[in-house]
LOTORDREN-328249 format. One record per atom (N, C-alpha, C): atom name; x, y, z. Coordinates in steps of 0.1 Angstrom, whole numbers, plus 5000, padded with zeros to 4 digits. Example, Ala and Ser with C-alpha at 12.3 -4.5 7.8 and 13.67 -1.06 7.14 Angstrom:
// LOTORDREN-328249
REC   atom     c1     c2     c3
REC      N   5132   4943   5078
REC     CA   5123   4955   5078
REC      C   5132   4967   5078
REC      N   5128   4978   5071
REC     CA   5137   4989   5071
REC      C   5129   5000   5079
END
This chain:
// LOTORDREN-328249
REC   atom     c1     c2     c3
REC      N   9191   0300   9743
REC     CA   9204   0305   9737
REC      C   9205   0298   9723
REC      N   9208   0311   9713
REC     CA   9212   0303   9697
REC      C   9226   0303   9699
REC      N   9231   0290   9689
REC     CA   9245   0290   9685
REC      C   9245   0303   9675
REC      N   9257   0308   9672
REC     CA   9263   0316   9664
REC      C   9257   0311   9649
REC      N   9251   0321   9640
REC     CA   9244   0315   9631
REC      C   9261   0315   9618
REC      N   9268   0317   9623
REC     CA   9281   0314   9612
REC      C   9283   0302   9613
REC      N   9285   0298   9624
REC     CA   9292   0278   9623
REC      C   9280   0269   9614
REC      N   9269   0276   9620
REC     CA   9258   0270   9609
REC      C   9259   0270   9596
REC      N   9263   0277   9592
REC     CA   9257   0282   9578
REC      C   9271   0269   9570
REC      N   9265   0265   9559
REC     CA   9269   0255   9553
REC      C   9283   0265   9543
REC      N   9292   0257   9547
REC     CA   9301   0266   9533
REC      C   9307   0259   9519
REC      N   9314   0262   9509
REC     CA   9312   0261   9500
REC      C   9328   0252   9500
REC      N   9325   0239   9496
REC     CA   9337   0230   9498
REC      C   9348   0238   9488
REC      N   9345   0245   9479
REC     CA   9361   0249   9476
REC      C   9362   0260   9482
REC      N   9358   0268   9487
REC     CA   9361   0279   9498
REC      C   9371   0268   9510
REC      N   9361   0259   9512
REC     CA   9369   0252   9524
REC      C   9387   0242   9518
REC      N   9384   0240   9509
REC     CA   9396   0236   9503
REC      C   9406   0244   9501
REC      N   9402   0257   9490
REC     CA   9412   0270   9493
REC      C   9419   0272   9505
REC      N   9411   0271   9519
REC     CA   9416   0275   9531
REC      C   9432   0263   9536
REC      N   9424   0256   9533
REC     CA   9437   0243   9538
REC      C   9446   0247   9524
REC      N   9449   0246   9511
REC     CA   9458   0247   9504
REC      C   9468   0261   9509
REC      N   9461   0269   9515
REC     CA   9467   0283   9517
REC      C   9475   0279   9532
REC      N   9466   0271   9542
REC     CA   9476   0269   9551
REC      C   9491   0260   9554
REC      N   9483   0251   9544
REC     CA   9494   0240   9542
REC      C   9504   0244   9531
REC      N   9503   0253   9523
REC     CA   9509   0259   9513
REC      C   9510   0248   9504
REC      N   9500   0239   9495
REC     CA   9499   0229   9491
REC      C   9491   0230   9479
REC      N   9489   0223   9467
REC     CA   9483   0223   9456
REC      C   9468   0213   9459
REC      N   9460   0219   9452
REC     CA   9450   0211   9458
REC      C   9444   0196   9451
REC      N   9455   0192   9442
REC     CA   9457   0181   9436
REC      C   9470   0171   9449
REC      N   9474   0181   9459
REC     CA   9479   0172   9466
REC      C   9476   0170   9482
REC      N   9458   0177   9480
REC     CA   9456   0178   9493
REC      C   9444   0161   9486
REC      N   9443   0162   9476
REC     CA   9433   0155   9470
REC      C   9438   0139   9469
REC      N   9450   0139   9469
REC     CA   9457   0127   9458
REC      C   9455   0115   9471
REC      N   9447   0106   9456
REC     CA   9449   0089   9470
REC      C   9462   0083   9476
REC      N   9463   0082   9486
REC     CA   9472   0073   9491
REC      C   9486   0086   9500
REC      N   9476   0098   9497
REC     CA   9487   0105   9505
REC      C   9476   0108   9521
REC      N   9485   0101   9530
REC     CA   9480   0102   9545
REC      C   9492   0112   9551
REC      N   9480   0126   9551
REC     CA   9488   0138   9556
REC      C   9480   0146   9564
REC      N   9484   0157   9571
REC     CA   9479   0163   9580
REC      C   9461   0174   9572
REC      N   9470   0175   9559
REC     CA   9460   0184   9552
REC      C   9451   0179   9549
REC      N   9455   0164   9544
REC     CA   9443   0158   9540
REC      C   9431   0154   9552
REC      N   9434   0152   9562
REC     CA   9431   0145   9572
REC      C   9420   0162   9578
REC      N   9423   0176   9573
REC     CA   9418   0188   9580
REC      C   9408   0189   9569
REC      N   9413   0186   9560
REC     CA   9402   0191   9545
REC      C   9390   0179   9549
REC      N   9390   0166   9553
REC     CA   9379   0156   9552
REC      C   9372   0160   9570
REC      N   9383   0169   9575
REC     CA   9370   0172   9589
REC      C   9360   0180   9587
REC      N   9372   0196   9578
REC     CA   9364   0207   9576
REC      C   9351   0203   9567
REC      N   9355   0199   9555
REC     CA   9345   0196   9544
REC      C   9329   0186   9554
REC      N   9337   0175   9560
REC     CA   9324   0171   9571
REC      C   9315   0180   9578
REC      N   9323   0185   9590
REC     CA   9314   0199   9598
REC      C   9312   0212   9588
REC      N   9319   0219   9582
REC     CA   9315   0227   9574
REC      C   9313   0229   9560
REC      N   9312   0216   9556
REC     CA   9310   0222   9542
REC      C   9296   0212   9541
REC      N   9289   0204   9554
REC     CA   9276   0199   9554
REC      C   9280   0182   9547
REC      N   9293   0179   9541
REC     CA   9292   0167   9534
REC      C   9290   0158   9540
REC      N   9283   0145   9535
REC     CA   9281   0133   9539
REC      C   9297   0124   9538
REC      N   9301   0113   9547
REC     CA   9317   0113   9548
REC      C   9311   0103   9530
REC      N   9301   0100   9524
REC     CA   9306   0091   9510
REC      C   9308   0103   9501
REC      N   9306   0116   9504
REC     CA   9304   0123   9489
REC      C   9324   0132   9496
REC      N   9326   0126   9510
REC     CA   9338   0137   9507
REC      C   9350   0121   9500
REC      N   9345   0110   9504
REC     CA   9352   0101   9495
REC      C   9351   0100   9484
REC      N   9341   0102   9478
REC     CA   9341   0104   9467
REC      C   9352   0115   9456
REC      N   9352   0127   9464
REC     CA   9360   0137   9463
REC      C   9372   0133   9465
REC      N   9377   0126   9471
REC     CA   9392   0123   9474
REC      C   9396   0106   9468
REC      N   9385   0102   9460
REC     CA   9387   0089   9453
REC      C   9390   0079   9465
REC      N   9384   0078   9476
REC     CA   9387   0066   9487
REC      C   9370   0063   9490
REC      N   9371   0055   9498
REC     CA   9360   0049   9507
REC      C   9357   0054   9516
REC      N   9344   0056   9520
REC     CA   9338   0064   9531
REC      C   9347   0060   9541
REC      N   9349   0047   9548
REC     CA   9357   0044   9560
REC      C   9369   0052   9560
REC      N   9375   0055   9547
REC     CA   9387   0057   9551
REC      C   9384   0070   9554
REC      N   9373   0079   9549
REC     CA   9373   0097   9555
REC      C   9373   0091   9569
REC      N   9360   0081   9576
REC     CA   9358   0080   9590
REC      C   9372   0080   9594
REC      N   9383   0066   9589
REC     CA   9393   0072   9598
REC      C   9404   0079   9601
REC      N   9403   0086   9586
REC     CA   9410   0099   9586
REC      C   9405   0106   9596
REC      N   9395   0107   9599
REC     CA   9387   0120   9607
REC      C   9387   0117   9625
REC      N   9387   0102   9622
REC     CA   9391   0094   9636
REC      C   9409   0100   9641
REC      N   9420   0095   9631
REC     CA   9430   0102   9635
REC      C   9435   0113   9638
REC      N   9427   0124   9630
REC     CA   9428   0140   9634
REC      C   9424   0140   9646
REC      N   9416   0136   9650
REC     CA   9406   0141   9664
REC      C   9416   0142   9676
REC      N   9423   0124   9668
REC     CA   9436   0117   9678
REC      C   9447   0124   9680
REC      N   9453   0131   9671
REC     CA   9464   0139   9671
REC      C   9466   0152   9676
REC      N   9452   0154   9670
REC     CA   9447   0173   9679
REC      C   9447   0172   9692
REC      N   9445   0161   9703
REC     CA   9446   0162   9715
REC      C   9462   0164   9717
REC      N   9468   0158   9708
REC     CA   9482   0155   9714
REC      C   9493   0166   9712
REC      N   9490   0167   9698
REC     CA   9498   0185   9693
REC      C   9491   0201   9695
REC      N   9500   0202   9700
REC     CA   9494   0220   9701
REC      C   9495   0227   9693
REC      N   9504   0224   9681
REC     CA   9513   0231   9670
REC      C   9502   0227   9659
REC      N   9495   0217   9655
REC     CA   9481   0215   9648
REC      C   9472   0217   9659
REC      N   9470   0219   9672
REC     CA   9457   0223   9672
REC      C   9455   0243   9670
REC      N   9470   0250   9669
REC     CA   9465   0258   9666
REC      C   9464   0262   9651
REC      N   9473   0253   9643
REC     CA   9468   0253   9625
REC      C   9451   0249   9625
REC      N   9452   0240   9632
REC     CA   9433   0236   9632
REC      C   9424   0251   9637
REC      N   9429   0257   9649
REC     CA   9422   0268   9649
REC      C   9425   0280   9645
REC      N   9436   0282   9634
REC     CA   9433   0289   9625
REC      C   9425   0291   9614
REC      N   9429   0276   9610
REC     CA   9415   0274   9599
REC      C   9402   0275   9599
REC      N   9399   0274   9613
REC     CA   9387   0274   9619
REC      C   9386   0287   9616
REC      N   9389   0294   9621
REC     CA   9385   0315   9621
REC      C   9390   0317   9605
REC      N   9395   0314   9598
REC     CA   9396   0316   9583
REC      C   9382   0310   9579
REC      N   9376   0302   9578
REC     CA   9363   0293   9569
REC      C   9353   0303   9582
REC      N   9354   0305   9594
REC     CA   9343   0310   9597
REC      C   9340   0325   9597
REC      N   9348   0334   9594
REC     CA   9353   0344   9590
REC      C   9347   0349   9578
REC      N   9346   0341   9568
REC     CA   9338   0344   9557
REC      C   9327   0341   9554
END
């Protein structure tokens, strides 16, 4: 059995950033900005990990922090998605939006 060759395929981090500005209805200088710990930011450093193929230094890099801090950004999303259903289905919208194209 193959996985679905779409989740594979690597996507284009501003493809994947568009998606989150559009769901969060947000500018992407504020999904970007240091020192803001938000839900968008916390979806853009998962998606860009699993789908956009980044390594967590190059999505820190992109968001001017330290690799640890994407790790625990990405650690907290994981945490909160169990808990809310109201972002797990913003999370699985975004999902069929980036995999969709």
């Amino acid at each position: 059995e193959q996985p679905a060759t779409r989740q594979l395929a690597r996507r284009d981090p501003d493809d994947i950033l568009s998606c989150v500005e559009k769901s969060f209805d947000l500018r992407r200088e504020a999904i970007l900005r240091r020192g803001q710990r938000s839900n968008a930011r916390s979806f853009a450093m998962e998606l860009l990990y699993r789908y956009g193929k980044m390594k967590q230094r190059e999505i820190g890099d992109l968001m001017n922090v330290d690799y640890s801090a994407v790790s625990l950004g990405r650690r907290r999303l994981r945490a909160a998605l169990e808990k809310d259903g109201e972002l797990q289905r913003t999370w699985n919208n975004l999902i069929e939006d980036i995999c969709k194209e």
